[in-house]
C-alpha positions in Angstrom: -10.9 -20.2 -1.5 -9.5 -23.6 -0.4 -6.4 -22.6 -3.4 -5.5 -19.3 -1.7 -5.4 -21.0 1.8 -2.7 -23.7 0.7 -0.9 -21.7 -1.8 2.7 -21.4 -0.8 4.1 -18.1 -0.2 7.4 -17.8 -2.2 10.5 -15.5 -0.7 12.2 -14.7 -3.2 11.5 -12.2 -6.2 13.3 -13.2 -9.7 10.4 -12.1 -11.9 10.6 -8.2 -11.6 12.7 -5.6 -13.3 15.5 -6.1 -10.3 17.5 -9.5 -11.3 19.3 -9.4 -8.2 16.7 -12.6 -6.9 15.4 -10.1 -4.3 14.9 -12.4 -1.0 12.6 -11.1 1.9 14.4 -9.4 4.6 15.6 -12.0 7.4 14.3 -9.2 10.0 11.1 -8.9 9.2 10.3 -12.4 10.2 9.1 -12.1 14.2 8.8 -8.5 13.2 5.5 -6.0 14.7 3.7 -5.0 11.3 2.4 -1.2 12.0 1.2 -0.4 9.3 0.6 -2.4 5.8 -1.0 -0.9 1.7 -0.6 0.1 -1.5 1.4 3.1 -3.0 1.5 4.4 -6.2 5.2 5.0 -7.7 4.7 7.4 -10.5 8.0 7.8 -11.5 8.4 3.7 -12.8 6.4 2.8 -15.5 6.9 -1.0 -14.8 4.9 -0.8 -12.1 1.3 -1.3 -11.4 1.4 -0.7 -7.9 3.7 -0.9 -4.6 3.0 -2.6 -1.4 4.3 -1.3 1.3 5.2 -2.5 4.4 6.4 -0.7 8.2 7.8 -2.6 10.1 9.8 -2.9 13.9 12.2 -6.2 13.7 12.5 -8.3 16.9 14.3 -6.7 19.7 14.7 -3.0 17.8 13.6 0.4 17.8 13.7 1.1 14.3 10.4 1.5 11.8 12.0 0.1 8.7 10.1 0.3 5.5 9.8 -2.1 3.1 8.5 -1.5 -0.5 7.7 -4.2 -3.2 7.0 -2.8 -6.6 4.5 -5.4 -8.7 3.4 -5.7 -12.2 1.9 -8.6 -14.4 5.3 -10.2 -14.9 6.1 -10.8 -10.9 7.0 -9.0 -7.8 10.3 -7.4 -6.5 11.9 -4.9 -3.8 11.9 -1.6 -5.0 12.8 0.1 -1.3 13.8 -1.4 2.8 15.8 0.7 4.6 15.2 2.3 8.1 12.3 4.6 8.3 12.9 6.2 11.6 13.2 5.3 15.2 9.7 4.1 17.0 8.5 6.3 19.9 7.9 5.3 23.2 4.0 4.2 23.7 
């Protein structure tokens, strides 16, 4: 467990399908996660699975949506773009 605890978390994506060296968004960092899990993406048969991501970036009002597509070989943005606006709660 100690391994997983002090593993670095990398932000950038070069292993994937996309060799654009994906980086993570700059908004989502100080963002308010709403909702976070896997998809399935049936139509890309590189992938094993999709995490998914909502999100509202600091001082917004937009849900954006990010997507990160994952097989053996890595992990890479497939989707982020606004999702909708947030409602009032």
């Amino acid at each position: 467990m100690k391994v997983y605890q002090n593993a670095k978390i990398l932000n950038r994506f070069n292993d994937g399908p996309s060799s654009d060296k994906d980086e993570v968004p700059e908004d989502l960092y100080n963002s308010k996660i709403i909702n976070i899990g896997k998809i399935s993406l049936p139509d890309d048969k590189r992938v094993e699975g999709g995490l998914c991501i909502d999100y509202i970036p600091q001082n917004s009002d937009e849900i954006k949506r990010l997507l990160l597509g994952y097989n053996d070989l890595g992990m890479w943005i497939v989707f982020n773009k606004k999702k909708s606006k947030a409602k009032e709660r």
